[in-house]
C-alpha positions in Angstrom: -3.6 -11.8 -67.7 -5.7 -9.2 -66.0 -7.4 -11.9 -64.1 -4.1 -13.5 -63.2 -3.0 -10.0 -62.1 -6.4 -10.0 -59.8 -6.0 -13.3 -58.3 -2.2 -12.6 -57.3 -3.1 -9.2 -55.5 -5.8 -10.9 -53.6 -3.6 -13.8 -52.6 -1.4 -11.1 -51.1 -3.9 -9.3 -49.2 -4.8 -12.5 -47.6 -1.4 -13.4 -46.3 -1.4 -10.1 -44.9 -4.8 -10.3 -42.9 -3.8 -12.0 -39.7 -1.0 -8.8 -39.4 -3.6 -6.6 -40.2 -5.9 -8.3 -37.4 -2.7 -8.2 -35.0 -2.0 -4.6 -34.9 -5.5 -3.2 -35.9 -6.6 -2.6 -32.7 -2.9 -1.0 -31.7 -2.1 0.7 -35.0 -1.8 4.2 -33.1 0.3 2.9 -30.6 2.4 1.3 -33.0 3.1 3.8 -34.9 4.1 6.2 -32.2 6.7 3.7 -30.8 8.0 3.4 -33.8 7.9 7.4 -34.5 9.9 7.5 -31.1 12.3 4.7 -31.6 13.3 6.6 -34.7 13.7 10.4 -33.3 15.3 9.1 -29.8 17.0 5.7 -30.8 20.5 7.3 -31.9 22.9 4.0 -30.5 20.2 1.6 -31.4 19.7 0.0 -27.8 15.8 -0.9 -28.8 16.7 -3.8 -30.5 13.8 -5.9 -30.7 12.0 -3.4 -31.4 11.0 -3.8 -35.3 7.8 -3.1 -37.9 7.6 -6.4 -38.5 6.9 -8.2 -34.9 4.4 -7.5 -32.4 4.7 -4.0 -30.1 3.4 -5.9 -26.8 6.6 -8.3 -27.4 9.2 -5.7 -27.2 12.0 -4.9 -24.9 10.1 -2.2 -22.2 6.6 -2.2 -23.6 4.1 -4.0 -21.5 0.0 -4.3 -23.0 -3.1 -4.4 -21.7 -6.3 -5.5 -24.1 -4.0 -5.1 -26.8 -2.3 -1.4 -25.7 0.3 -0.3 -24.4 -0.1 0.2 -20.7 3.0 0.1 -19.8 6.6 1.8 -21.4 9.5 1.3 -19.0 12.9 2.5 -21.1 15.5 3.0 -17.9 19.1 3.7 -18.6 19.0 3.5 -22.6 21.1 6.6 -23.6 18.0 7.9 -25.8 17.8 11.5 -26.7 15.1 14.1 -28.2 11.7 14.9 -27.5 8.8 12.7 -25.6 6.2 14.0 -28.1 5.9 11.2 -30.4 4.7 9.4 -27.2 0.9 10.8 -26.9 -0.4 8.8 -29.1 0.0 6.0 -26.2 -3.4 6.8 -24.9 -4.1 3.9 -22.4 -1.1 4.1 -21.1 -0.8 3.6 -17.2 3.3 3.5 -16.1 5.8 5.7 -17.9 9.2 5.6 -16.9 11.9 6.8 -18.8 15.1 7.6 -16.0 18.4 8.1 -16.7 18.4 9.0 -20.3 19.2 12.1 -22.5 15.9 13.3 -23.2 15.3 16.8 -23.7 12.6 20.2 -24.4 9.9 20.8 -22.5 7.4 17.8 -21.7 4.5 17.8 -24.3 0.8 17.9 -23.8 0.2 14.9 -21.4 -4.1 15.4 -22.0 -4.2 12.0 -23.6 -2.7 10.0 -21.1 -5.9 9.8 -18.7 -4.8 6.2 -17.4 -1.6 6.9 -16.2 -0.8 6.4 -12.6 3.3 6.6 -12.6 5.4 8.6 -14.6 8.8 8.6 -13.6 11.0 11.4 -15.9 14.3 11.8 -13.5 17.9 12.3 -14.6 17.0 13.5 -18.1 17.6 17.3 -19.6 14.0 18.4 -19.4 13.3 22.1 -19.6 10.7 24.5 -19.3 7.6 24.9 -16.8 5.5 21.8 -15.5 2.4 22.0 -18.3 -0.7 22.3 -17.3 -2.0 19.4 -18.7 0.6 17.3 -16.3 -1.8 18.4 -13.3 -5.2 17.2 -14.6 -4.2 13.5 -14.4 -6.0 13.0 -11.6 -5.5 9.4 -11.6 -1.5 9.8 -10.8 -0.5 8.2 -7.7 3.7 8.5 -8.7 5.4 11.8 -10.1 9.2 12.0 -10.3 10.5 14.7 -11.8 13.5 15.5 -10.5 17.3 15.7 -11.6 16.2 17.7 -14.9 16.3 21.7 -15.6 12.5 22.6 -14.8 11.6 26.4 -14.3 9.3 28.2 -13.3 7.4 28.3 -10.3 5.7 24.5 -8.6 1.8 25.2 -9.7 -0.9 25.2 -7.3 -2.7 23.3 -9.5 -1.0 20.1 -7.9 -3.2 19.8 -5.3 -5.7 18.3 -8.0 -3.8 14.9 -7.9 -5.6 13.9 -4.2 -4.4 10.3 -5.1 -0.6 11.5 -5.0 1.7 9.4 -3.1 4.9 10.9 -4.5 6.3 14.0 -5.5 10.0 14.8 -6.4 11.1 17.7 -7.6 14.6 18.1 -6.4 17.3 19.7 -8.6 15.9 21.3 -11.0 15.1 25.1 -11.3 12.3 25.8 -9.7 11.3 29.3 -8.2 9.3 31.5 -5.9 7.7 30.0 -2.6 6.7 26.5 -2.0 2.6 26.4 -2.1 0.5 24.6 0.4 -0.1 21.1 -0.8 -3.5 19.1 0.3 -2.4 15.9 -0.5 -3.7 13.6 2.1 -2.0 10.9 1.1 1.5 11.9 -0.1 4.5 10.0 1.3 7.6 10.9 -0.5 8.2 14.3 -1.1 11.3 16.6 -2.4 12.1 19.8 -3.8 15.4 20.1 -2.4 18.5 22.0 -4.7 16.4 24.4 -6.7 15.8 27.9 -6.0 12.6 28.4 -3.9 12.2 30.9 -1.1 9.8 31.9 1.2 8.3 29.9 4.5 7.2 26.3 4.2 3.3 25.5 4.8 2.5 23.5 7.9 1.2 20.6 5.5 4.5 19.5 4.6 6.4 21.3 8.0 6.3 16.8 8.5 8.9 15.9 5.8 13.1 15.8 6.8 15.1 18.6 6.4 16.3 17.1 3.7 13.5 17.2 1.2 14.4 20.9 1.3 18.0 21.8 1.5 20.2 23.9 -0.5 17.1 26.2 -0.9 18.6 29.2 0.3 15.8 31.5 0.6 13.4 28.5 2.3 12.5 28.9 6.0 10.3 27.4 9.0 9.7 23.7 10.1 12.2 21.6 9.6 14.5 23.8 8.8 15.1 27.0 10.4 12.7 29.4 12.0 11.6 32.3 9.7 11.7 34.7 12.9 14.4 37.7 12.5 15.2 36.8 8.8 15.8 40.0 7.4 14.9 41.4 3.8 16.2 43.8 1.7 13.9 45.7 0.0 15.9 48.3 -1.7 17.8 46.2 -3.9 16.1 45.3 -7.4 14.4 42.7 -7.9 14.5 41.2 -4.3 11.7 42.2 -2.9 10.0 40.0 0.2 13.2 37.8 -0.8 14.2 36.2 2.4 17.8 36.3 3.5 19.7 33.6 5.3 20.2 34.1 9.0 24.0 33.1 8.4 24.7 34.7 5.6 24.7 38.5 5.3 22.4 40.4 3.0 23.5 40.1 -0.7 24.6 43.8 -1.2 26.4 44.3 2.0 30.3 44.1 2.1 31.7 42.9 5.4 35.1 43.8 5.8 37.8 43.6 8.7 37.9 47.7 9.0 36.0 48.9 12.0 34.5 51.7 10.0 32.2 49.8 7.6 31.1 47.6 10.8 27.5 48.8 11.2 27.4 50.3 14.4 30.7 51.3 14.7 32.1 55.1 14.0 35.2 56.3 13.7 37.3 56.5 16.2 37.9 60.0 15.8 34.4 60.5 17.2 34.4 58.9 20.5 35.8 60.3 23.6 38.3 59.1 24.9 37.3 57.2 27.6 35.1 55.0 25.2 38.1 53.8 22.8 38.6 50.7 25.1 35.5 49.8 24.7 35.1 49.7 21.5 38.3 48.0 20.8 36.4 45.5 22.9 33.5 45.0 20.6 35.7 44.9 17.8 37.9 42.2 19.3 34.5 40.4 20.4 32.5 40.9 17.5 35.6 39.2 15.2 35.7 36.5 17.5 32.2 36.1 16.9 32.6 35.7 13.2 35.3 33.4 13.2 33.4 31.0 15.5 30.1 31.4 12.9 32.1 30.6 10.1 33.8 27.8 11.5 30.4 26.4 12.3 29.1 26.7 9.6 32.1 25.3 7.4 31.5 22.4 9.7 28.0 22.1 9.1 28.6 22.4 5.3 31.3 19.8 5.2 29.5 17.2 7.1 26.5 17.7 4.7 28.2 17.8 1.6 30.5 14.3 2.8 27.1 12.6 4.0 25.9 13.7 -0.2 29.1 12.2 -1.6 28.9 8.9 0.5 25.2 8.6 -0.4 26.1 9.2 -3.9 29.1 6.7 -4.1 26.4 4.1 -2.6 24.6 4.6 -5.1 26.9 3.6 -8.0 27.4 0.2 -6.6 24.8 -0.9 -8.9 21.6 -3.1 -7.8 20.7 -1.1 -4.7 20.2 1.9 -6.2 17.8 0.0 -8.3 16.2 -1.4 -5.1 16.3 1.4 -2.8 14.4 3.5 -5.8 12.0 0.8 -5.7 11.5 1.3 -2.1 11.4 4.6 -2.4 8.8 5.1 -5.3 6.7 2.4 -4.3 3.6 2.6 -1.8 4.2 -0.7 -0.4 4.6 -1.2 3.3 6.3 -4.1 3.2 9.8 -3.8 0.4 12.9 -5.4 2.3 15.1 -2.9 3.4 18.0 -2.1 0.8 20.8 -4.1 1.1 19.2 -7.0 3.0 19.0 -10.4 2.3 16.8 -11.1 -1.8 14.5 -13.7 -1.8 12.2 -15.4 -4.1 8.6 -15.1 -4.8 7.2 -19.1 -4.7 3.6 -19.2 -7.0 1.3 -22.7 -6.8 0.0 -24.2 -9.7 -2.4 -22.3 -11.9 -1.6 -18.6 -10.6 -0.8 -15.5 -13.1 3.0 -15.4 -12.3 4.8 -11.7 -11.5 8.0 -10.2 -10.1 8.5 -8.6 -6.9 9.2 -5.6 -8.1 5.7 -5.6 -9.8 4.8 -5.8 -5.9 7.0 -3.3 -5.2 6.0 -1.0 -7.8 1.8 -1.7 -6.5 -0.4 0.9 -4.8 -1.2 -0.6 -1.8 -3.7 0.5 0.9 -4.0 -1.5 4.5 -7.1 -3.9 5.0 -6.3 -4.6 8.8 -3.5 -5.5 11.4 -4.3 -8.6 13.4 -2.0 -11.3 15.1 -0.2 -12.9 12.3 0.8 -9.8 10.5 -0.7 -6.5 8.4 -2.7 -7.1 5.6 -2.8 -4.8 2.1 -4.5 -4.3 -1.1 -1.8 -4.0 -3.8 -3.1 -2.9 -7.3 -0.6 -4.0 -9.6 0.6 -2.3 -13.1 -1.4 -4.5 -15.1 -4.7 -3.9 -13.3 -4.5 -7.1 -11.3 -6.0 -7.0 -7.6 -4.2 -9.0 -4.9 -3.9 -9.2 -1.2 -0.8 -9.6 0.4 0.0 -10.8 4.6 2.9 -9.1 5.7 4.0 -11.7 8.4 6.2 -8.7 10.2 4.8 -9.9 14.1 4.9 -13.5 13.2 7.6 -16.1 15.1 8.8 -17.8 11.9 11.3 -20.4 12.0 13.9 -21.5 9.4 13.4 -21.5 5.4 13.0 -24.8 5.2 10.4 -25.1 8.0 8.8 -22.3 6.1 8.8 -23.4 3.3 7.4 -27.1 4.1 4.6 -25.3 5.7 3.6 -22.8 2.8 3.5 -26.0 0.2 1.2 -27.7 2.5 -0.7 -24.6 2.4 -1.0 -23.8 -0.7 -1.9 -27.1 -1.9 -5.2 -26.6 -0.4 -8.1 -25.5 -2.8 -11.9 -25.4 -2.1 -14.5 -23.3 -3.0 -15.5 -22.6 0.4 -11.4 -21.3 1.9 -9.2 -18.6 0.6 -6.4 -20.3 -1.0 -3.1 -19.4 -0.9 -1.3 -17.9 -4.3 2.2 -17.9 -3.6 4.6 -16.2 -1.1 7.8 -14.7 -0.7 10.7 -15.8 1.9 13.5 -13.5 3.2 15.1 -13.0 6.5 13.8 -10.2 6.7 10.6 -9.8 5.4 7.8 -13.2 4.7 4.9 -12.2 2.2 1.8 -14.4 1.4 -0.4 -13.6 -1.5 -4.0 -14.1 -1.9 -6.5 -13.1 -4.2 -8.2 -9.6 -3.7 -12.1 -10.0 -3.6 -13.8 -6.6 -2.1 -17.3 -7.7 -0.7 -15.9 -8.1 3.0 -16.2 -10.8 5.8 -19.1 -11.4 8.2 -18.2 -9.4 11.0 -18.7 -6.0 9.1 -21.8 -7.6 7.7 -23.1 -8.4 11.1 -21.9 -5.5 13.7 -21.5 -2.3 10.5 -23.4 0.5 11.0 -25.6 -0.7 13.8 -28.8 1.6 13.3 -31.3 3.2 11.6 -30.3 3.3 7.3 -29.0 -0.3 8.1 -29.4 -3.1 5.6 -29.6 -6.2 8.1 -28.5 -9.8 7.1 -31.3 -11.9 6.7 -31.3 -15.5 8.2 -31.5 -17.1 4.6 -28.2 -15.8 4.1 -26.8 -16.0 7.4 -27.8 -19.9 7.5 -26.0 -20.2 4.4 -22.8 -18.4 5.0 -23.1 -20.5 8.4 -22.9 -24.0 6.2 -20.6 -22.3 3.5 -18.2 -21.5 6.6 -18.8 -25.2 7.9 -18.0 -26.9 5.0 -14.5 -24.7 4.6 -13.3 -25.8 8.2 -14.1 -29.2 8.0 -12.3 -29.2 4.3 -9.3 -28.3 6.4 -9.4 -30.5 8.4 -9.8 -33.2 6.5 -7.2 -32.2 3.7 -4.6 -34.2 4.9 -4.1 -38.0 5.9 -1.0 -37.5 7.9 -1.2 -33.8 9.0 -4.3 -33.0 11.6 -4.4 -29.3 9.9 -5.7 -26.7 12.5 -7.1 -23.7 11.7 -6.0 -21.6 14.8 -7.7 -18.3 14.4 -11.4 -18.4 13.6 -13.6 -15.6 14.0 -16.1 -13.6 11.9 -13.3 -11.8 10.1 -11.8 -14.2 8.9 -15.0 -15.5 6.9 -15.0 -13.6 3.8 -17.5 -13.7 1.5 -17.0 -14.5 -2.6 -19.2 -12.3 -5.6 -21.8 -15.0 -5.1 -22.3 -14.5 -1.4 -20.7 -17.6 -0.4 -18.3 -17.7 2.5 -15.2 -18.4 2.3 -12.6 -19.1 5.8 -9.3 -17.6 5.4 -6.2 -17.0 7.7 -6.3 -21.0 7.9 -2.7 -22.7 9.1 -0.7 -19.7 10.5 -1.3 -20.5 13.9 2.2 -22.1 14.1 3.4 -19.1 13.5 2.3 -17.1 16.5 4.0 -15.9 18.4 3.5 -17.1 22.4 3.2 -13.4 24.0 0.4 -12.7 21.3 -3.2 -12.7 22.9 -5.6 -14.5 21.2 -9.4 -13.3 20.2 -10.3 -14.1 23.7 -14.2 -13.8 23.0 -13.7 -17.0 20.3 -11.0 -19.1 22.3 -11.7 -22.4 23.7 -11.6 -22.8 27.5 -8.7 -25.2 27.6 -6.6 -22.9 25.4 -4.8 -21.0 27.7 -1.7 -19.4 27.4 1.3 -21.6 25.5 -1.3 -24.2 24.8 -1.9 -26.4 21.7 -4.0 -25.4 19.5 -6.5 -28.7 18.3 -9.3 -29.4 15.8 -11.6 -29.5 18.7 -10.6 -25.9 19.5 -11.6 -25.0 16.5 -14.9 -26.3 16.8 -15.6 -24.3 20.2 -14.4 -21.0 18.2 -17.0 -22.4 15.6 -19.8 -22.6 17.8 -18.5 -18.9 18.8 -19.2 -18.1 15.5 -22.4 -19.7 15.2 -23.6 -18.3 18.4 -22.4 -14.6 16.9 -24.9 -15.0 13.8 -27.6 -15.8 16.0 -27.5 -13.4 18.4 -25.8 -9.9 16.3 -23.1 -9.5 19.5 -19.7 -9.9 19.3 -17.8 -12.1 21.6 -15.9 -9.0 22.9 -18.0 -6.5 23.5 -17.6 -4.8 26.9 -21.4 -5.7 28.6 -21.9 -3.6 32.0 -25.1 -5.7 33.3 -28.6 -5.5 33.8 -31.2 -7.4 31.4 -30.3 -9.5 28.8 -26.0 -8.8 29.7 -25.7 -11.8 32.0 -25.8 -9.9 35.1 -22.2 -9.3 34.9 -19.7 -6.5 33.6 -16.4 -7.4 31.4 -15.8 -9.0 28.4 -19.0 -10.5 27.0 -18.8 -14.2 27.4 -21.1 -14.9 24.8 -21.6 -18.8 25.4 -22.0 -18.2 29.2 -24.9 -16.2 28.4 -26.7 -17.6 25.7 -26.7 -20.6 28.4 -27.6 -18.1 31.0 -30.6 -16.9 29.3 -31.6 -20.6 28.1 -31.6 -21.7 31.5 -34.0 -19.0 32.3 -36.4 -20.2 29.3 -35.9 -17.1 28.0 -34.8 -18.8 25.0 -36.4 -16.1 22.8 -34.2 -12.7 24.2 -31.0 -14.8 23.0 -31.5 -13.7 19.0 -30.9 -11.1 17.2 -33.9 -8.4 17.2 -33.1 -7.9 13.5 -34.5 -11.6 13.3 -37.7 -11.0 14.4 -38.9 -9.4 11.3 -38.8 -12.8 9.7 -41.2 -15.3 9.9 -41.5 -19.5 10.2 -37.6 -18.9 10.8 -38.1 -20.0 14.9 -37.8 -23.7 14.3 -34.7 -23.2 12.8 -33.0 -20.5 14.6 -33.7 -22.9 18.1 -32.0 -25.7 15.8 -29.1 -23.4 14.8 -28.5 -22.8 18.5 -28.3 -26.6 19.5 -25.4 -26.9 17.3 -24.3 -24.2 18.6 -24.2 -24.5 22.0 -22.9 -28.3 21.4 -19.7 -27.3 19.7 -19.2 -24.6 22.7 -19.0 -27.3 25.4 -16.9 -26.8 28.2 -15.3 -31.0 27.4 -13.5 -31.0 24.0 -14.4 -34.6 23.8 -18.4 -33.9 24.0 -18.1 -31.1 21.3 -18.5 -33.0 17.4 -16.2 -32.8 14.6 -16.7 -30.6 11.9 -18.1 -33.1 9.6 -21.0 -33.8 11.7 -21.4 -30.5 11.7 -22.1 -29.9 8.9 -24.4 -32.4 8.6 -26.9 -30.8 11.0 -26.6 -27.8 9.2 -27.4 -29.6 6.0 -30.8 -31.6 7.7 -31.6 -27.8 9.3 -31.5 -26.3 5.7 -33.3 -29.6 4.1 -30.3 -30.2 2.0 -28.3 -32.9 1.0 -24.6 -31.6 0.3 -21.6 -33.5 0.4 -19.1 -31.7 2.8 -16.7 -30.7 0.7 -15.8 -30.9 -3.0 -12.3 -32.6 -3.9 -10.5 -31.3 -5.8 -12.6 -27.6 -5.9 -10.5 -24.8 -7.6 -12.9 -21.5 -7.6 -11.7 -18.3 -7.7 -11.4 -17.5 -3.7 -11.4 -13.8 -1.9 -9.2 -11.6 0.0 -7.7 -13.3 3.3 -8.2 -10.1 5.3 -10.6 -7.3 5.8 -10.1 -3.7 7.5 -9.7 -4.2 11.9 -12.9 -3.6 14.1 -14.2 -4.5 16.9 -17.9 -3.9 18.6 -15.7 -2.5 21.3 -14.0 -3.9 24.3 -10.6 -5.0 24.0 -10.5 -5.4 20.5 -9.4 -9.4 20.9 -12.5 -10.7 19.3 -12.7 -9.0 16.0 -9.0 -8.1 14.5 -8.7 -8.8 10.8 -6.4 -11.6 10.8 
């Protein structure tokens, strides 16, 4: 019986192993959702939210590893305290608006990931804790629309990463510190009670991010200079007084003998009684003009409130506009426009917009087709995003048509499109995020002594790498003769294993005809309005090639003398090279950071063959890119297809920070 008794309990405890195994790793985050689902939960809104299905599955919670990283509980009606919520130590994105939650906020030391934390429209009390200020990872802080106290800490300036603050009504107190927070976009404390004159670092911001702060002062609102205090009455001193509004414990009345200035009349002489019924008269006048500006100024600011807050009830776009607000992005549609969709190919990690939205996002470079960015996304993902803002796009469908031919496109040597977002007023392309740069950084960075130079091993091989990515486009479709349209060293990126990768491939239909193009890369018979062709490509190629032999960049500003072509201007870099070859000076034509290499002569002489054979003046003598490759292949002593069908690596970032070597800038702007 005893035995029977045995077997049964171990029978149970295997049934419950693969629970056991689901939640081991996530036991403390369980049990602290659950701990706050009961203390704050009162109408029961957290439905699926139960002890006997998984936390990462619930209504709001988002994981990471197995962890919460991400508790987003908008608009739920829940109540009481946030302190069950610390044992969420991974989390990254807290965002708990529009509810009923109350007390002071708890010890936030745990939470060392987060990076949002968005506590508006609740009943918090009490003083900002300490512990609020050491996240130093924070790039998002709302806490505004609560009952705060207390003074805003200095300590603030700790979260360098900060790119919002709001503070706005609550109670906050005493003067507004100076904040050194480089990169802080969205700032408020308006409606609380803080005096005093506000620092030049934030003298930037609207007037708005400050009103109904009575005893505030300076930039943008008004000047400090003349603002009286009044030092004899408790409690107020170095409290600043409104240059409208009259000292607190002064009474102004109507009677000419509590005027200050004015005596009774029973002291003047006669012949002055005129003149001060004059003053009287003038100085009434006075304050009836004053008060009727100033019941203007108050009407029109608290009607402009009341619109903006009967907007706001119409229900998505306040949603949206908080989005736009909150978010770091550079490129969220404007509230109220036009919603589109985001479009992902095959094989991609699907997410919203609003993920997008929500991303920190840092600029990579601006170039012809658009503004590129970084976006880090909640869930730790890296991607890079075109903002095609400057771009001469046409219709949706034409759009659209284009993008699927576009993103079809996968090879391990070009950066392939991940999906993209259509709206009439805002066109997004996503890539994937790889950080190790493009060639022209690699080639032109930090020119001097310290300077790691690119050896010709791996500048041969990003050369082929590069090859074999053009002539994959080229050859990708039967019907369509794809064109590249904007090659150049920027846009050759290179992937974790050093291999290049071409990117910014296909936009070129989207340019728009006012746009200069990389002049230093452009193919002669590409002027103005012209078609771009394959065999343009090739000459911009050959550019490229041409670049990696000789370390200059097609745009640099030369002013003559030896080895500059004997000319000023924009360096004309196949015009020299040829220049200097004529001259059997063959050897001045490469890079000096060469030179320190030897039995590399043979092929640097064969690398500029090619070169200066895809840079001919006759489209028709210039090869195709398949031949091209070719001779790069025979140079190296390899024998490589030219491209892989049907190649699905992981690609790079399609755009890199703007530089140039210096000149007009044409030759080296990140896509």
């Amino acid at each position: 019986m005893a035995a029977a008794t045995l077997l049964s309990h171990f029978a149970i405890c295997l049934c419950l192993l693969p629970f056991t195994h689901l939640y081991a790793s996530s036991n403390s985050d369980f049990d602290a959702l659950m701990a706050f689902k009961v203390a704050s939960d009162e109408g029961n809104r957290l439905t699926t939210w139960n002890s006997t299905s998984n936390p990462c599955a619930w209504n709001g919670v988002s994981c990471l590893r197995n962890r919460v990283s991400r508790l987003v509980l908008e608009n739920l009606d829940l109540t009481g305290s946030l302190a069950p919520l610390t044992g969420l130590t991974q989390l990254r994105v807290l965002s708990l608006k529009r509810n009923r939650l109350s007390g002071s906020v708890p010890d936030f030391s745990n939470f060392t990931a987060l990076k949002l934390v968005f506590l508006s429209y609740n009943q918090f009390s009490g003083v900002i804790p300490a512990s609020l200020m050491s996240l130093v990872r924070l790039y998002r802080l709302d806490l505004s629309h609560n009952n705060f106290t207390g003074q805003i800490p200095a300590s603030v300036n700790r979260l360098s990463h900060l790119l919002t603050l709001r503070l706005e009504e609550n109670r906050f107190s005493g003067p507004v510190l100076e904040l050194n927070l480089p990169n802080l976009q969205d700032f408020n404390v308006s409606a609380n009670r803080l005096s005093g004159q506000i620092p030049k670092s934030l003298s930037t911001f609207p007037a708005s991010c400050f009103g109904q702060n009575l005893g505030l002062c300076g930039s943008p609102l008004q000047s400090c200079n003349g603002i009286v205090t009044n030092p004899t009455e408790p409690g107020s001193e170095g409290a600043i007084a409104s240059p409208i509004t009259p000292p607190r414990n002064l009474t102004v009345s109507s009677s000419p003998t509590s005027l200050p200035g004015v005596a009774p009349e029973s002291t003047h002489h006669k012949g002055t009684g005129k003149i001060g019924s004059l003053a009287l008269i003038a100085i009434i006048l006075g304050d009836v003009l004053v008060l009727a500006v100033v019941s203007l100024l108050l009407y029109c600011y608290f009607w402009r409130n009341s619109s903006d807050k009967s907007r706001d009830r119409k229900g998505p776009k306040l949603l949206e506009s908080e989005k736009i607000v909150y978010s770091s992005s550079p490129y969220p549609a404007q509230a109220g426009t036009e919603r589109g969709r985001m479009v992902f190919f095959e094989g991609v990690k699907k997410f919203e917009l609003e993920d997008l939205l929500r991303a920190s996002a840092e600029m990579l470079g601006k170039g012809g087709f658009g503004t590129s960015y970084k976006a880090i996304l909640d869930d730790g993902n890296v991607v890079a995003v075109k903002r095609l803002k400057d771009a001469q796009v046409g219709g949706k469908r034409e759009f659209e048509q284009h993008m699927e031919v576009l993103g079809r496109l996968k090879h391990e040597h070009i950066v392939s499109l991940r999906a993209y977002y259509f709206a009439r007023e805002e066109k997004l392309l996503v890539y994937d995020y790889m950080p190790n740069g493009n060639l022209f950084w690699l080639l032109h960075g930090n020119r001097g002594p310290g300077r790691t130079p690119l050896d010709w091993t791996t500048r041969l091989k990003i050369a082929a790498g590069a090859a074999r990515g053009l002539t994959f486009i080229h050859n990708s479709s039967k019907f369509l003769r794809l064109v590249h349209g904007n090659v150049k060293s920027t846009n050759i990126l290179l992937d974790q294993s050093g291999n290049a990768r071409v990117s910014d491939f296909g936009l070129s239909l989207f340019t728009p005809p006012s746009t200069p193009r990389s002049n230093g890369y452009r193919a002669p018979e590409c002027g103005e309005g012209r078609k771009l062709t394959q065999k343009s490509d090739v000459y911009s190629f050959g550019v490229l090639l041409l670049e990696l032999l000789t370390g200059k960049c097609p745009s640099v500003v030369e002013n003559g003398g030896p080895g500059g072509g004997g000319y000023g201007g924009v360096l004309d870099l196949p015009r020299w090279v040829q220049s200097v070859v004529r001259e059997e000076w063959t050897a001045e034509v490469f890079d000096l950071e060469l030179m320190r290499y030897k039995d590399i002569e043979e092929e640097m002489v064969g690398l500029l063959q090619i070169a200066l054979t895809c840079t001919s003046a006759s489209p028709d003598q210039r090869p195709k890119m398949i031949h091209v490759v070719k001779m790069i292949d025979e140079l190296r002593g390899v024998e490589v297809s030219p491209f892989h069908d049907g190649s699905d690596s992981v690609t790079d970032s399609p755009s890199v920070s703007e530089g140039t070597c210096g000149g007009d800038g044409g030759g080296a702007s990140s896509q």
